[in-house]
N, C-alpha and C positions, 0 to 999 in steps of 0.2 A: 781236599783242602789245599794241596799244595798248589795244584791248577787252580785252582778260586784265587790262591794268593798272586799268583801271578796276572792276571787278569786286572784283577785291582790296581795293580802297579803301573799294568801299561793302561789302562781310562785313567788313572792320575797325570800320567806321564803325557797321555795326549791334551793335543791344541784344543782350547774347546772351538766352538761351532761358532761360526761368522754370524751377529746380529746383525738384524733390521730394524732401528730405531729412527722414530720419530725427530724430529727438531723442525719449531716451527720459528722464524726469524722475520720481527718486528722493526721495521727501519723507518728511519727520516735523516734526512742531510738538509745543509745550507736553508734554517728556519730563521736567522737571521733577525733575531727581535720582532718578528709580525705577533704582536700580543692581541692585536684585533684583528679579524678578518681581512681580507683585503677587497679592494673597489667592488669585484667581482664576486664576494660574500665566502669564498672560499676563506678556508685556514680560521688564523686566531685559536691563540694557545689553551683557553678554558672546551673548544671545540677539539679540537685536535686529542685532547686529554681525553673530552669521553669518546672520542672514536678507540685508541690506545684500549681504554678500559672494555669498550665493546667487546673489541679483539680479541682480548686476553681475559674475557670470562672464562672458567669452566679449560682455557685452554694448559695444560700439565707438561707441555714440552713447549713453552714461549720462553724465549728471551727478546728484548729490546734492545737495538743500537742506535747510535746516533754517530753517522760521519761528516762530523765538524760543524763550522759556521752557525753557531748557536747565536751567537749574537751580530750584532752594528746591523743598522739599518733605519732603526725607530728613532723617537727624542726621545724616549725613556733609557734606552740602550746608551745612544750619545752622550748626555747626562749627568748618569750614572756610571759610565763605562762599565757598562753590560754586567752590572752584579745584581739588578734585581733579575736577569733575566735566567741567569743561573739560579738562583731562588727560585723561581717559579717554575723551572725547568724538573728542582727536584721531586716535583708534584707527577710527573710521567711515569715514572719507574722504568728509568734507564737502566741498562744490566750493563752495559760497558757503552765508552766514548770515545772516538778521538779525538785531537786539535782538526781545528781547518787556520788557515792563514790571517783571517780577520778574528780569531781571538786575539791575534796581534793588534791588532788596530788601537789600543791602547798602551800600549810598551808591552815586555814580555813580563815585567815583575806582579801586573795587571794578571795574564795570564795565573801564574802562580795562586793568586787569591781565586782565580775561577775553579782549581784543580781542589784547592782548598774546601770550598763552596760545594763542590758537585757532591752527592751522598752515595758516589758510583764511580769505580774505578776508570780511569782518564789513562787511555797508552798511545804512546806515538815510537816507533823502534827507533826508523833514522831524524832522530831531532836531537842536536846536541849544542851545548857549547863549545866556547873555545877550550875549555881544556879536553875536549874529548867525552864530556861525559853525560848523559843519555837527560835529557828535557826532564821528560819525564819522570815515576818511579819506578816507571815500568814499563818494558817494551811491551808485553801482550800480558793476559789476565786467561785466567781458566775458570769458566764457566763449569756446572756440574748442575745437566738440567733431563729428568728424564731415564737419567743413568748414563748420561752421555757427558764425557768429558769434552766440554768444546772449549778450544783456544783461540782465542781473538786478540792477533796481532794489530795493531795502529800504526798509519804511515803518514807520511806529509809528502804532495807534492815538491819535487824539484824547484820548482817553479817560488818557489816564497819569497826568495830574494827578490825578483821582482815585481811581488806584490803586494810587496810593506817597503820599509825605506831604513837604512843601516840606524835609525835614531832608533826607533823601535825595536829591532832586532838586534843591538849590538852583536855579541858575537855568538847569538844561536843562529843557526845554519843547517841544511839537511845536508842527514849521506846519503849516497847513491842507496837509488826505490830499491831495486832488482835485489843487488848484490845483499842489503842490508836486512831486507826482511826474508830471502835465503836460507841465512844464518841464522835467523830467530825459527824459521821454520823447522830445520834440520834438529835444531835445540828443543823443541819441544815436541815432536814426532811421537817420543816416546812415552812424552807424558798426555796426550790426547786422543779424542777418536774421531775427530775432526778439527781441521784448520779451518778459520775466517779471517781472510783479509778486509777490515774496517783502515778505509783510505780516503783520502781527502786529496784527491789525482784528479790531474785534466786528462782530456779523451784519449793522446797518443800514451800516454802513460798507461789506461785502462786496455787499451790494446796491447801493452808489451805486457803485461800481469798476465794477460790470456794467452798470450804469444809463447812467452817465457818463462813462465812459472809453473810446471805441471804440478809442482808440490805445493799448490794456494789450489783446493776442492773450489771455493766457493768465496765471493769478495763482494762485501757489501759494500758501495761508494761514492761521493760527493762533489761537490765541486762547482759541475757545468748545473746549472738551476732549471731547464729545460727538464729535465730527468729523461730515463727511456720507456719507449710504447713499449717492448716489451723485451726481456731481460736477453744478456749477450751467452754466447757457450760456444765451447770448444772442447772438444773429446773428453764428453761428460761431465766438466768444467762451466760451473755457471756464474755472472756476475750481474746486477743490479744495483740500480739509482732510483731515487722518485724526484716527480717535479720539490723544488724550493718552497718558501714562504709559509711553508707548512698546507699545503692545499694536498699532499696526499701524503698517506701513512703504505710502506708495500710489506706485503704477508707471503714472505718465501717460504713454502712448504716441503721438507727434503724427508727422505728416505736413506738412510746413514748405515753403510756397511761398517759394521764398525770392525771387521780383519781389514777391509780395503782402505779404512778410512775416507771414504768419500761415497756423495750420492748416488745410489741407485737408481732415484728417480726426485724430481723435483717439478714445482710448480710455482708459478709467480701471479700476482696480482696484486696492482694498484690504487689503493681505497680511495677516495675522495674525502675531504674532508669539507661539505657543505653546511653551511653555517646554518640554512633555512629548512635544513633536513634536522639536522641533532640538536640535542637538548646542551646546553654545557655542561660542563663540571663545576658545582658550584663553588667547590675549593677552590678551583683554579680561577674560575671567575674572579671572587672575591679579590685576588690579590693582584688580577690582572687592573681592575678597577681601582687598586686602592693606588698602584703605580703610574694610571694614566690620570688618575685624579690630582697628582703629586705635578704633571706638567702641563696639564691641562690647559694653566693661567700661565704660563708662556707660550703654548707653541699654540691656541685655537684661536688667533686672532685673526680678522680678515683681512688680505692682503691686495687682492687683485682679482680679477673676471677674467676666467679664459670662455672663447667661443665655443672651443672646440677640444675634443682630445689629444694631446700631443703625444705620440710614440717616444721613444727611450729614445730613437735615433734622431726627433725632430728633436726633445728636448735638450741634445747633443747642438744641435746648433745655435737653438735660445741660448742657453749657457754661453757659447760661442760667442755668439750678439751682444750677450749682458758683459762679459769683460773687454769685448773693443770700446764698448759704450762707457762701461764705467771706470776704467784705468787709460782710455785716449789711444789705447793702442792699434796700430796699424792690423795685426793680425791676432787672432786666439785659437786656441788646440785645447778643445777637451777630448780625454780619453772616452770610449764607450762605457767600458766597463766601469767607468765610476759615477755613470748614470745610474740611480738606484732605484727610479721609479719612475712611473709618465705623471704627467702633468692632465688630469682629468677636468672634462667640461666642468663650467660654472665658477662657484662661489672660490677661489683658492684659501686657504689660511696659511698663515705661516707652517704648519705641520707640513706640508706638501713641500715644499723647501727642504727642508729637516728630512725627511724622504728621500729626497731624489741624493741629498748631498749632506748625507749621515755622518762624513768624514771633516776631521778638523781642519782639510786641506788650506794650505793658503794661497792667495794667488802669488805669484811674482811674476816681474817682466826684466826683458832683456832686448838690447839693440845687436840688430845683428843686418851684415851687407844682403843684398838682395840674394846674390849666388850664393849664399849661406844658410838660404829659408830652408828648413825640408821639404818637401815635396808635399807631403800627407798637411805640412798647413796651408801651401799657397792653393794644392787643389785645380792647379791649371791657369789661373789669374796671373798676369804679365807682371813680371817685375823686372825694375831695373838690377842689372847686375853689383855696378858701382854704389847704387843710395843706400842708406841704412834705413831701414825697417825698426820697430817695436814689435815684439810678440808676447802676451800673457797665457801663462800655461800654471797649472797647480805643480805645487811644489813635487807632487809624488811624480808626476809629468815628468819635471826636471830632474828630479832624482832614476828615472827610471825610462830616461831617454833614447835608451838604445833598444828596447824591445818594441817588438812587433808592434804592439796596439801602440803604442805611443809615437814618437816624432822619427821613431828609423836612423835612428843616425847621434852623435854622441860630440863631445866638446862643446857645447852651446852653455853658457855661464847666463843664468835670470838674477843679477846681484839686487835687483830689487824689489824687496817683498812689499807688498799693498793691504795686505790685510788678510784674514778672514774669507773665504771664497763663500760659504754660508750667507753672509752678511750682507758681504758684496751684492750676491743674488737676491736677497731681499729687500736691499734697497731699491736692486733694477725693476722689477716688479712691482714694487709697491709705487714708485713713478711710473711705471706703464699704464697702472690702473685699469687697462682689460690687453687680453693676448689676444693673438687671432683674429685682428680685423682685416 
């Protein structure tokens, strides 16, 4: 008896046994208001929903994420600033969210009613105001799927400040990536059996996460709309994207030590989300339709004939053309990145405008000496040193003049605003009458 008794004490007393548990991880990033397909029939949100629902038949270790950029991009989004689309989004069954930087796109107190909205936990660690104190209400959320305690940290690129403008963002601001979500990992070790970093990071960022963070298993993430052919790793360390627009849904399948806390084994794949393959979701439909019904009689009216296709990069230069043209200016600067869509043969409607230039940007212009152009607008073109020049660039432009994609260089004052860049482009086009001859 006495040896039985002690036996028993020590199998109490010992570790128990390392599991191998399932977890299977359902993502999408940077969807961007695409409520309908796009050109190419891919995506649209009542599509996307029954691919989601496919997925997650029958399957008992699924959670869903979403890293950022839910909304701006549509006229329904624009609009509305992006609250039917959080509406509609709640139809997916999201299991946790982060911010991306165009939830900003409407001021931050916008945001707040998005966090409101969502029927699923919203985390972002380093997002704070000025007094210090965390965006969100929460740095990360614990899942409990499986029998598996999974924690899902939320992050914001660095990069925000220069991709919204101090009007919008007053004084919310990121802390440093590395350092910040660290700290939230260390803090919750104890209570999980797996970390997820859910980030809304450009590429060098996603590389220092892999580089530098041995304690981040696995990081689902957003951002660049391109997504990856196939997912990144480092000493058994995995992290994944999918393309934007919603044209694909990715299906991470791990195997979770859960003494080691990280995968054993894992697997990635990229779903498609073809429009002329699946059947929709007729929830989702429904209210996609009843939203696009809603701007239908503003933005489906015909504008102009284009011949031909225009790429993001040509469309860069129309835009370009359409503000020398229509503010008399000597020179114009659009950034790439706030080309939002190409300019497709045929009929245009006003929506395709509303596409490409989703943002409330306005134009403004400014004189400035020859030897004072930036480089990135004159492009090689001979200027005089001594003559004063005009240049129209969008306001976010001007606000955000020192960064790479924009004008390289800083002091340059646009004190006069022209209008609406939207507008502007609508007029230049609807005087074109056809592009591309």
């Amino acid at each position: 008896m006495f040896r039985r008794t002690i036996s028993l004490a020590l199998l109490a007393c010992a570790p128990l046994a390392a599991e191998i548990r399932s977890l299977t991880i359902l993502h999408t990033n940077d969807v961007h208001a695409r409520l309908l397909p796009l050109e190419n029939r891919n995506g649209g949100f009542a599509y996307l929903a029954a691919v989601i629902r496919r997925e997650r038949a029958g399957c008992t270790d699924c959670i869903l994420l979403n890293a950022g950029d839910l909304v701006q991009g549509t006229p329904v989004s624009t609009i509305f600033h992006g609250l039917p689309v959080y509406q509609i989004a709640n139809l997916f069954g999201y299991s946790a969210a982060t911010l991306g930087n165009h939830e900003f796109d409407y001021g931050w107190p916008q945001v707040r009613t998005f966090m409101d909205t969502a029927n699923y936990p919203v985390v972002t660690a380093n997002l704070a105001n000025g007094a210090g104190r965390l965006f969100t209400a929460k740095p990360y959320v614990i899942l409990t799927v499986n029998q598996l305690r999974v924690a899902v940290i939320g992050a914001m690129t660095e990069d925000l400040n220069i991709l919204s403008t101090s009007k919008l963002l007053e004084d919310v601001h990121t802390l440093p990536l590395v350092e910040t979500v660290r700290k939230y990992a260390a803090e919750v070790r104890g209570q999980a059996d797996l970390i997820v970093l859910l980030a809304h990071i450009t590429g060098p960022e996603e590389q220092r996460v892999l580089e530098t963070m041995p304690e981040i298993p696995v990081a689902v993430t957003g951002h660049i709309h391109s997504g990856l052919t196939e997912a990144m790793s480092r000493n058994g360390r995995v992290l994944v994207r999918v393309k934007g627009y919603g044209e694909e849904l990715g299906r991470l399948e791990l195997k979770v030590d859960t003494e080691k806390k990280a995968p054993v084994s894992w697997t990635w794949k990229r779903i498609p989300v073809d429009s002329t393959r699946v059947e929709p979701a007729a929830d989702v439909a429904r209210e996609v339709q009843r939203w696009e019904d809603e701007v239908a009689a503003r933005v489906d009216r015909p504008l102009a004939v284009s011949k031909r296709r225009f790429a993001k990069a040509e469309v860069k230069r129309l835009i370009e053309q359409a503000l020398c043209q229509e503010t008399g200016a000597n020179f114009a600067f659009m950034n790439l990145g706030g080309v939002r869509d190409i300019v497709p043969q045929g009929q245009l409607l006003e929506r395709n405008i509303w596409n490409i230039m989703p943002f409330d940007n306005r134009v403004v212009v400014g004189t400035f000496k020859g030897r004072d152009l930036p480089a990135v607008v004159t492009g090689g073109r001979k200027v005089e040193p001594d003559r004063e020049y005009t240049l129209a660039v969008s306001d976010f432009t001007a606000a955000n003049q020192g960064s790479a994609e924009n004008l390289r260089t800083t002091g340059l004052k646009f004190p006069n605003d022209v209008g609406l860049m939207r507008d502007l482009l609508m007029d230049w086009f609807r005087k074109k009458k056809t592009i591309g001859d």
